[in-house]
C-alpha positions in Angstrom: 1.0 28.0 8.3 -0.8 28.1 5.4 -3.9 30.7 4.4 -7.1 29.3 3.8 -8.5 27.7 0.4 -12.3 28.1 -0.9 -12.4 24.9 0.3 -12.0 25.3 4.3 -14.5 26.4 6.8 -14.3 29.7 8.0 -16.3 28.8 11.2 -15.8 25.7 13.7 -18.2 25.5 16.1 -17.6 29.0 18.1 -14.4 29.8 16.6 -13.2 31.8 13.4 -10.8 29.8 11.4 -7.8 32.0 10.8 -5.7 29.4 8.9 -4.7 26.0 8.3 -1.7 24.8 10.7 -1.1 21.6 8.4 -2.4 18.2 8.2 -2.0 15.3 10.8 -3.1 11.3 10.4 -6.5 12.0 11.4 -7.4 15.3 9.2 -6.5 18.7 8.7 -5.4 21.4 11.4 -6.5 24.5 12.0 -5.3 28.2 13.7 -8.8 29.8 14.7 -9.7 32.1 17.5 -12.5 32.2 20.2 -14.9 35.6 20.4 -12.6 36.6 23.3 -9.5 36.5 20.9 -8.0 33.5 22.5 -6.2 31.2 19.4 -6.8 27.5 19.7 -5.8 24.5 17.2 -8.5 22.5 15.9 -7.7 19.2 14.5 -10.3 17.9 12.4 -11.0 14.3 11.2 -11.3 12.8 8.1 -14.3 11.4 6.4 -14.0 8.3 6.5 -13.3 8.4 10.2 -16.5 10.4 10.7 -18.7 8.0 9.0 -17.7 5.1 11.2 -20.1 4.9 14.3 -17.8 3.1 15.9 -15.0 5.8 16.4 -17.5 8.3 17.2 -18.2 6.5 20.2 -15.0 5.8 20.8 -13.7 9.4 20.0 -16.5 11.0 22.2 -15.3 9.3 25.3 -11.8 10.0 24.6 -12.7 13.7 24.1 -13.6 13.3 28.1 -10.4 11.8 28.9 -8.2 14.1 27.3 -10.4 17.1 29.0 -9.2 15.7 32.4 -5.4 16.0 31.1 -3.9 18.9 33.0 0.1 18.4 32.7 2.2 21.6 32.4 4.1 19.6 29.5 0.5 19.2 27.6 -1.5 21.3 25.2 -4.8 21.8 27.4 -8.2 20.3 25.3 -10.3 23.8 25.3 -13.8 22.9 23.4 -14.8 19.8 20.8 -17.8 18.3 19.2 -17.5 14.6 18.6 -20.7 14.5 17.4 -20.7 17.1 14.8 -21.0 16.1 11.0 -16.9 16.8 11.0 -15.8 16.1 14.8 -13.2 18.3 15.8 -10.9 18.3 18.9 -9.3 22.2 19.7 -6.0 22.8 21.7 -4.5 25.9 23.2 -2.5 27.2 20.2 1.6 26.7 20.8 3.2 29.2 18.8 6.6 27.3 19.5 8.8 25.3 16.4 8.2 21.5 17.1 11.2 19.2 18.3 11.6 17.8 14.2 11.7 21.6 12.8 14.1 22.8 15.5 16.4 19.3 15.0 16.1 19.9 10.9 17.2 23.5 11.2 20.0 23.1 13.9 21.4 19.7 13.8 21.2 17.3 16.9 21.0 18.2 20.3 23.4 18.3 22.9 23.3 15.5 25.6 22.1 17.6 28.5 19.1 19.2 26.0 18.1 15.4 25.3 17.8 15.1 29.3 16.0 17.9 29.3 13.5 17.1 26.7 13.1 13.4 27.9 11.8 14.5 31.3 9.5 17.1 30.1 7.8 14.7 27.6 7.7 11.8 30.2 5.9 14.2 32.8 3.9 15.0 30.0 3.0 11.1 29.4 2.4 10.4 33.3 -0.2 12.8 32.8 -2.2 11.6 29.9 -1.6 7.7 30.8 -3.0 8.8 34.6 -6.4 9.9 32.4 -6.3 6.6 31.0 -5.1 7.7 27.4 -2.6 6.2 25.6 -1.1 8.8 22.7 -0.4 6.5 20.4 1.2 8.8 17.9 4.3 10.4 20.0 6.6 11.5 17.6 8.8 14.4 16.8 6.6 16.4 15.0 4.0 15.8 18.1 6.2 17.4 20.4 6.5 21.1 20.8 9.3 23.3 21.9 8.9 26.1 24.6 11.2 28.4 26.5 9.7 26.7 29.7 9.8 23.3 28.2 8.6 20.6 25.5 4.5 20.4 25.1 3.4 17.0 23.8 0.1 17.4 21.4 -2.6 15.2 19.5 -3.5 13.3 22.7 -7.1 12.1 22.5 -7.4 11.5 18.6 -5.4 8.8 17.5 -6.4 6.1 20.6 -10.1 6.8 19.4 -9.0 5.0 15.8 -8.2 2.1 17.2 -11.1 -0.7 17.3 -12.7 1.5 14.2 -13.0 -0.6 10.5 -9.7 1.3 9.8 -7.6 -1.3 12.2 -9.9 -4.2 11.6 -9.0 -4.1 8.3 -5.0 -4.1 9.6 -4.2 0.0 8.9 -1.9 0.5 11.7 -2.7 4.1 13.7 0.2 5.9 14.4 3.9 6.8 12.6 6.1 3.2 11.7 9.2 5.2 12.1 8.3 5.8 15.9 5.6 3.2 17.0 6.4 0.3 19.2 6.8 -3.2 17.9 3.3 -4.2 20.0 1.4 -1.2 17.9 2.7 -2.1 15.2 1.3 -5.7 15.2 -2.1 -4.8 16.6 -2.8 -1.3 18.1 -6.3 -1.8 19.5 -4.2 -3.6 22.7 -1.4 -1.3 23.3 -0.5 0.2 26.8 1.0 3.4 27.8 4.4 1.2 27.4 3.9 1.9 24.0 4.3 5.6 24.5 7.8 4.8 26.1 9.1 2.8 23.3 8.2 6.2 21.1 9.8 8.9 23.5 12.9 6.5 23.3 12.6 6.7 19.3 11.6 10.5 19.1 15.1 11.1 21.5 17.2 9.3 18.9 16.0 11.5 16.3 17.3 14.5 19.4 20.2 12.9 19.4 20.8 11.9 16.3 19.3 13.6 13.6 17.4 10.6 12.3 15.0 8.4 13.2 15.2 4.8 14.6 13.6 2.9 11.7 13.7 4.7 8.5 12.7 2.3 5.0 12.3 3.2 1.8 8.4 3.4 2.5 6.2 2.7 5.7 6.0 -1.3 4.6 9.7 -1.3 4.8 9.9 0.6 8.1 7.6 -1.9 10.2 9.7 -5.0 8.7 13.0 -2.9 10.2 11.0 -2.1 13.2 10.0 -5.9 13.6 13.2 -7.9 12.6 16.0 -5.1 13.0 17.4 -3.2 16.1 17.4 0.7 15.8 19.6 3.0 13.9 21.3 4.4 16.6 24.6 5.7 14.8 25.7 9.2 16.4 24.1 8.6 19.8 26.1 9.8 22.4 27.2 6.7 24.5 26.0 8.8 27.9 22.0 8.4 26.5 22.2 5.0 25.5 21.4 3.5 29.0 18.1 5.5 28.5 17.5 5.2 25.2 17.7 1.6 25.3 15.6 1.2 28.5 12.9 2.6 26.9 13.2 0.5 23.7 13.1 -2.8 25.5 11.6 -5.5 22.9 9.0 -6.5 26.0 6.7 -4.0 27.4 6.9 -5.1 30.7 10.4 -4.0 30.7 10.4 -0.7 30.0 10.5 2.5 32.9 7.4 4.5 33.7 7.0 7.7 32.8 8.2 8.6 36.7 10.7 5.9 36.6 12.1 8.2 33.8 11.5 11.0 36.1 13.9 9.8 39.0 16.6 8.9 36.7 16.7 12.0 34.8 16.9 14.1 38.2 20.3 13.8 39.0 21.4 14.6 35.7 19.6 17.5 35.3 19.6 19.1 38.9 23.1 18.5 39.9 25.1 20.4 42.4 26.1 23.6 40.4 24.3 22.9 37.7 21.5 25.5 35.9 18.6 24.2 37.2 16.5 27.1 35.9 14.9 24.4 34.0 14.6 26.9 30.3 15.2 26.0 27.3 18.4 28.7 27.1 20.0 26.2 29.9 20.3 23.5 27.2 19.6 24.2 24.2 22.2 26.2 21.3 21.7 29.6 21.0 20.7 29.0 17.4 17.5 27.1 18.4 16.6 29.4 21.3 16.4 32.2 18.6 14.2 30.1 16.6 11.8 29.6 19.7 11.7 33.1 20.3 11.1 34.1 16.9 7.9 31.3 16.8 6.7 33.2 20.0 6.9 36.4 19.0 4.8 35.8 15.4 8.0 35.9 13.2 8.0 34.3 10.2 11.2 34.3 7.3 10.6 36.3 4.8 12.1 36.4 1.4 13.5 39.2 0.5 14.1 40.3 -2.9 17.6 41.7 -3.8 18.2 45.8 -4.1 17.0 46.0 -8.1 21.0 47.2 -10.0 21.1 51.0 -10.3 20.4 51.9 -14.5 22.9 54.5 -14.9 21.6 57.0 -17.6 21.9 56.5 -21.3 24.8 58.7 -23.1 24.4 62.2 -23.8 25.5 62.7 -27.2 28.0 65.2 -27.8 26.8 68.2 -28.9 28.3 69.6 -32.7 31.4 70.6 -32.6 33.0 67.4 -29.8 35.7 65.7 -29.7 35.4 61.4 -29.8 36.7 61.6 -26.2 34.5 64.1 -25.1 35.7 67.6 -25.5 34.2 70.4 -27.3 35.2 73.6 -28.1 33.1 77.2 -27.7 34.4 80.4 -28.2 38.1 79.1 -28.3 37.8 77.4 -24.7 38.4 74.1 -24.4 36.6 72.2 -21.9 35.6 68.4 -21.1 32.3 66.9 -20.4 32.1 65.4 -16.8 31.9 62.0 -16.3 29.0 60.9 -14.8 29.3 58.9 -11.6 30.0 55.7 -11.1 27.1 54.1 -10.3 27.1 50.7 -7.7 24.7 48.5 -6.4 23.8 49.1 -2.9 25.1 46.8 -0.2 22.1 45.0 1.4 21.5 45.7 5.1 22.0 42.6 6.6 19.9 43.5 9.6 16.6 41.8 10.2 13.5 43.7 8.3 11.2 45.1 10.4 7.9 46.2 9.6 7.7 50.7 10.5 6.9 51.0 14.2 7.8 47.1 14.9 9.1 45.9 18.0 9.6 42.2 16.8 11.6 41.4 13.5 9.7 39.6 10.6 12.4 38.0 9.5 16.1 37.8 9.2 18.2 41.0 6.2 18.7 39.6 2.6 21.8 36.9 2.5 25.2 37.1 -0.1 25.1 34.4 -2.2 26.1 30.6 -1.4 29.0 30.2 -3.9 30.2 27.3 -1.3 29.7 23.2 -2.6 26.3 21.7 -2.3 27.4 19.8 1.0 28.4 22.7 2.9 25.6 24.7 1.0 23.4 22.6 3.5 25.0 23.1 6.3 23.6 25.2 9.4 26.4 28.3 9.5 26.3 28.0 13.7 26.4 24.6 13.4 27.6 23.0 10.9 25.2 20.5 11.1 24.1 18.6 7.2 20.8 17.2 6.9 21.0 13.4 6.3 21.1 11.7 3.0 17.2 11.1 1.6 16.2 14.0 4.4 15.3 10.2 6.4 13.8 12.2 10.0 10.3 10.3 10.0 8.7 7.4 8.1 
């Protein structure tokens, strides 16, 4: 989250923009808030977007779509003006890390969290495929992480790019390192089996750490997404069977979202199992404190170290002293005290609170990392190192 420059609104439509989220294919991303206090996310579109009739048609009858999307796994479309001189599209605000944050931070997920995640996202898809959406742009960075499950976002903006001059003139809509082979030859055709061939590439990153496809640059990723079979080094042999259902070469081949559904069931629901269906049940305890901390408004802070005690200057010893210090009055002899030694406070490594906080705003100062640079990177809990080149997306 980032605060506003003189450059951004401070009003969309009916809501107060609050800050800027970050910025997405289509344009930038808002935090705002209705007149009843309710915080939404606006997504915005670019310029170049607005000024092409074409997608404003197109948009404006998405917008409808995506209102009729009611999944519990989806981010709800509260208000939008497609016809405004910047169309915007606004969201019920998630305050919840998204799946690529919570894999960076922690390392890949456990088998059973995959699961977990797959079924939640695919619900989430039968949902916007049964309003006759395609996403288009599923990815891990489009896929939020709650306590009560994942929450897929930006539905209903990238399908309204496609039959716009920007994929006439070949631009491909969506994220190389995740699309499907069909979107990336021609997106304006795709079905909603193009969103399974992403959930299968967005749970190898889960799984993995790193995405299917990654090339030096976006060119290189669509030629390894074309000609090459995924990356799938470090996936757990018990997901490939799904993983590689849903990243079937031929469209026609891959599950439905409730195909998905049924096959995940068992797995998750067993006889004994917790079928509480939380994020606790599956995930570490490392990234269920990073959900709760998103919920609750926490943020990291930096936090400067305790500034080193100045111990006074020397007194100089009054006529009459010693070199070591003593001095003589009246016959007595006595020696100056020493002053105290003076040592730098230990730093409270508790979490700093603001006065009269319930919530922590961030995690006590940290000793320093005298450790090598590999294990420098390395999550303490987990042990997990971020991949050479930082490859998660493309």
């Amino acid at each position: 989250m980032e605060q506003l420059t003189q450059h951004d609104p401070r009003r969309i439509g009916p809501f107060e923009v609050l800050a800027r989220l970050g910025a997405g294919g289509m344009g930038l991303v808002y935090l705002a808030r209705s007149a009843s206090g309710r915080r939404v996310a606006i997504k915005t579109v670019r310029t170049e977007l607005a000024e092409d009739q074409l997608f404003r048609v197109r948009f404006t009858r998405e917008v409808e779509a995506a209102r009729a999307v009611s999944g519990f796994y989806t981010a709800a479309v509260v208000d939008a003006d497609p016809r405004a001189a910047v169309p915007w599209l606004a969201t019920a605000y998630v305050p919840a890390p998204s799946l690529e944050e919570i894999v960076s931070e922690c390392g890949p997920m456990p088998t059973q969290a995959v699961r977990w995640l797959a079924a939640g996202i695919a619900e989430a898809l039968q949902s916007i495929h049964g309003a006759g959406l395609v996403h288009r742009d599923l990815k891990p960075s489009n896929v939020l992480v709650v306590e009560d499950g994942p929450r897929v976002i930006d539905f209903g903006i990238a399908s309204g790019v496609s039959n716009t001059r920007l994929t006439m003139t070949n631009v491909a809509v969506g994220t190389p390192a995740y699309m499907s082979p069909e979107q990336a030859r021609d997106s304006r055709s795709v079905t909603g089996a193009s969103d399974i061939f992403s959930l299968g590439s967005t749970l190898v990153f889960a799984a993995t750490g790193h995405a299917p496809f990654h090339g030096a640059n976006p060119v290189e990723t669509v030629f390894m997404l074309l000609r090459e079979g995924p990356d799938t080094e470090g996936l757990p042999d018990d997901l490939r069977p799904l993983i590689e259902s849903c990243m079937q070469m031929d469209p026609t081949r891959r599950p439905s979202p409730a195909d998905l559904q049924a096959q995940l069931a068992p797995h998750l629901f067993a006889s004994g199992s917790d079928d509480s269906g939380t994020a606790s049940a599956w995930l570490p305890t490392v990234a269920t404190a990073m959900i709760e901390q998103r919920r609750g408004g926490g943020r990291a802070v930096t936090v400067a170290p305790a500034p080193m005690a100045v111990p006074p200057p020397p007194q100089r010893p009054p006529p009459g002293a010693d070199r070591d210090g003593a001095w003589r009055a009246g016959g007595d002899l006595r020696t100056a005290p020493a002053p105290a030694p003076v040592s730098s406070p230990a730093p409270d490594g508790g979490p700093v609170r603001l006065p009269g906080a319930k919530v922590p705003i961030g995690p006590g100062p940290r000793p320093v990392d005298v450790r090598g640079p590999a294990a420098a990177h390395a999550d303490p809990a987990t042990g997990w190192v971020r991949p050479p080149g930082g490859h998660t997306s493309a």
